[in-house]
C-alpha positions in Angstrom: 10.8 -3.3 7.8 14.6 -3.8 7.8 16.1 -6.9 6.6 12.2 -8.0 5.3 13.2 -10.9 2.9 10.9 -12.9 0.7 10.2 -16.6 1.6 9.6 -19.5 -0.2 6.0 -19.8 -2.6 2.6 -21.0 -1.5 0.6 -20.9 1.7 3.2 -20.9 4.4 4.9 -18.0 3.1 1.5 -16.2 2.2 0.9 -16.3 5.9 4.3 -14.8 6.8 4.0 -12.0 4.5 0.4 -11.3 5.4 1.8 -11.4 9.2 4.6 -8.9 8.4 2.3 -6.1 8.2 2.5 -5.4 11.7 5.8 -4.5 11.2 5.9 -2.7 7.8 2.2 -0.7 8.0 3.5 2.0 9.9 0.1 3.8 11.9 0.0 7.0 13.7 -2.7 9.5 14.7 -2.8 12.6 12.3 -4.0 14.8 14.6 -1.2 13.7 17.1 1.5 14.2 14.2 0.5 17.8 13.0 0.3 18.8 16.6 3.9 17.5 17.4 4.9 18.7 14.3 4.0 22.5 15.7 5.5 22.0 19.0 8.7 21.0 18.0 8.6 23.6 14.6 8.7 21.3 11.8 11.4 18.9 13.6 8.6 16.2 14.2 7.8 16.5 10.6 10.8 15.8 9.0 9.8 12.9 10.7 6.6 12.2 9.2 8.2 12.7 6.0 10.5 10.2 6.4 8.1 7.4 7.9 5.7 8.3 5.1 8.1 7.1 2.3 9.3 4.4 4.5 6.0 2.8 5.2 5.2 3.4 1.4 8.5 1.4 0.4 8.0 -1.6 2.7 4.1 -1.6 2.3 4.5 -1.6 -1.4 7.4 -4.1 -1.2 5.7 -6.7 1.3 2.1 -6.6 -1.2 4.5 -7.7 -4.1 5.5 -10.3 -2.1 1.4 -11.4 -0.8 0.5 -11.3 -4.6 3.7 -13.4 -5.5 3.0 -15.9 -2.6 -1.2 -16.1 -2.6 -0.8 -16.4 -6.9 1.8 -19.5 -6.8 -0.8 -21.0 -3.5 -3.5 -20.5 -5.4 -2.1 -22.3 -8.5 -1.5 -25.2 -5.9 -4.8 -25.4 -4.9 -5.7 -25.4 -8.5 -3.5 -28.3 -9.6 -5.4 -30.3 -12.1 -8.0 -28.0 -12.6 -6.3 -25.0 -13.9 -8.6 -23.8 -16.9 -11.5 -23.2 -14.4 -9.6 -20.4 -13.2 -7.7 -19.7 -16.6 -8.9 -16.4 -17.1 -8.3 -15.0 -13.6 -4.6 -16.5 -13.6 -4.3 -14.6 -16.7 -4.6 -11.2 -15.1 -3.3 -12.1 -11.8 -0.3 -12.4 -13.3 -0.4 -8.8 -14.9 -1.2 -7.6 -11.9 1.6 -9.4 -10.0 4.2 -8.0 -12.0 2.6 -4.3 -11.6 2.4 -4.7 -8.1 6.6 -5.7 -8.4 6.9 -2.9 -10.5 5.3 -0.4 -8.2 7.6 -2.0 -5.5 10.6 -0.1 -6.3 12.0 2.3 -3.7 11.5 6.3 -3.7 13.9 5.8 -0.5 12.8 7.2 2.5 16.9 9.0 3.5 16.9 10.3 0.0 13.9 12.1 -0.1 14.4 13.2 3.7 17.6 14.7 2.8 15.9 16.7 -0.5 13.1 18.0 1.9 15.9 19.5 4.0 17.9 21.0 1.1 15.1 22.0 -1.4 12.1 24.3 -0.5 10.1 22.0 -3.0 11.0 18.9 -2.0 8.0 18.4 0.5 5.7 19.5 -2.5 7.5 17.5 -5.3 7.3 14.5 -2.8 3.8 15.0 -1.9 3.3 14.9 -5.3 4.8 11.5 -5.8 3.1 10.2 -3.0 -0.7 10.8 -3.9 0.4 9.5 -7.1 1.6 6.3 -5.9 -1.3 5.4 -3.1 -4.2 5.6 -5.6 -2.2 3.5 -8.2 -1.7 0.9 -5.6 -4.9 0.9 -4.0 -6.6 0.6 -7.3 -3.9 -2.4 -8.3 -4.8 -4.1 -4.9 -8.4 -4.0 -5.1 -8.3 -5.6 -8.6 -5.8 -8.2 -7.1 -7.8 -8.6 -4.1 -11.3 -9.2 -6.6 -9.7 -11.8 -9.2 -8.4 -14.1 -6.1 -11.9 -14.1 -4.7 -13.1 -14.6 -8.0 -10.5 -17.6 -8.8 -11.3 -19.3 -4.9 -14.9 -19.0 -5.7 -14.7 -20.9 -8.8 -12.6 -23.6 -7.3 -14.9 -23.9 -4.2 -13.0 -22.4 -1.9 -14.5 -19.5 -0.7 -18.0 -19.1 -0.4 -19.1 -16.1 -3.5 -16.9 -14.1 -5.2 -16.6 -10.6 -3.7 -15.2 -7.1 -5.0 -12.7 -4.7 -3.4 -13.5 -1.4 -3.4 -10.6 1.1 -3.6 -10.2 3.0 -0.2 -8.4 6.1 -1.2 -9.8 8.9 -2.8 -8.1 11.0 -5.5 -7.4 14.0 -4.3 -6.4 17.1 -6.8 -2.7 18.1 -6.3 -3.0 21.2 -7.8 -6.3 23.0 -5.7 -3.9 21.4 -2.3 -1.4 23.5 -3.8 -2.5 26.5 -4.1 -4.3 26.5 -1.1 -1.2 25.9 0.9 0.5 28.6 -1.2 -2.3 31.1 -0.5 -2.6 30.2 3.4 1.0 30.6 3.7 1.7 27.0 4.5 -1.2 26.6 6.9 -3.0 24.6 4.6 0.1 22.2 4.5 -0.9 21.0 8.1 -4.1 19.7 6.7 -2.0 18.3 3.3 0.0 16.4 5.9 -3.2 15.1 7.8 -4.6 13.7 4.1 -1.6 11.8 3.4 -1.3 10.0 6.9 -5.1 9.0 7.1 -5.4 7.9 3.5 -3.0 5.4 3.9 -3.9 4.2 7.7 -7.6 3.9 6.0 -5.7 1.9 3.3 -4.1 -0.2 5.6 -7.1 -1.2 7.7 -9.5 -1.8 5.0 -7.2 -4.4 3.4 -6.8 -6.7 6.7 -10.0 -8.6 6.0 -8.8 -9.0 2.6 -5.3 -10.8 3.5 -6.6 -12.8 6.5 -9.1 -14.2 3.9 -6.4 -15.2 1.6 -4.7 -16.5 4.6 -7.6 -18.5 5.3 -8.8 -19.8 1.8 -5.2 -21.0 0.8 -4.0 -22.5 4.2 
């Protein structure tokens, strides 16, 4: 969301960043957006376009900052007692700095303006996109697995659990062509893919941060 800004470390801030998401998880119905989409002729989704690399951009940026917060709670819960959970701190700290990595903007007016200019901007985009939700929803359920892990071991959640990634991989190329070959018809259903994925995404992960929330506070 505009103006989102980063707090300081450790529980209190976990919770604000995990509350943000109200704010920054941008849902809509699919069906709702391709059928406005028609009825206005494409001006809705320019639209869509835009909120999809907006919601990307502030979902991707707000997770950096859940990892950065939950990591520096958990190592205050773990004061003392550190090397029980030395291994997991290890990679939760790789994975912190990938999820900051993948935090940097595509820019949601940037790529808007492209899509209006370009005739492959929407596709080149697209592109991008898929790319960038199955990299993060791979990242976050391997984040999401070592803190249950780590708050097992230090008796603070019951049994360590696993995340399961929620997005599939889906093959660019064959949602290509068919869009290519259906004259853009197919592109309807491209745009449906890309908003479920990521409102799947968004709802599968809210168990997973209230537990953090809960575990750490």
């Amino acid at each position: 969301m505009e103006g989102y800004q980063q707090t300081a470390p450790g529980a209190s801030a976990l919770a604000y960043h995990v509350g943000a998401r109200t704010s920054t998880d941008f849902i809509t119905e699919p069906g709702m957006a391709i059928l406005l989409s028609i009825v206005t002729c494409g001006i809705y989704g320019l639209y869509i376009i835009y909120k999809l690399v907006q919601r990307r951009d502030e979902h991707f940026r707000r997770m950096a900052s859940v990892a950065d917060s939950a990591i520096a709670a958990l190592r205050e819960k773990a004061r003392g007692r550190e090397e029980l959970i030395a291994p997991e701190l290890a990679q939760l700290e790789q994975v912190r700095m990938r999820m900051n990595t993948m935090a940097a903007e595509r820019g949601a007016a940037i790529w808007l303006l492209i899509c209006l200019l370009t005739g492959i901007g929407s596709l080149i985009l697209y592109y991008l996109l898929m790319q960038d939700y199955v990299q993060h929803d791979q990242t976050e359920a391997h984040f999401f697995t070592l803190m249950s892990g780590a708050l097992a071991k230090l008796g603070l959640s019951a049994q360590a659990s696993q995340a399961m990634p929620s997005v599939p991989q889906r093959e660019f190329v064959t949602f290509l062509l068919l869009s290519i070959v259906t004259c853009g018809i197919y592109g309807f259903y491209w745009m449906y893919v890309m908003i479920k994925d990521f409102n799947d995404h968004f709802m599968a992960q809210v168990a997973w941060e209230d537990f953090l929330v809960q575990a750490l506070g």
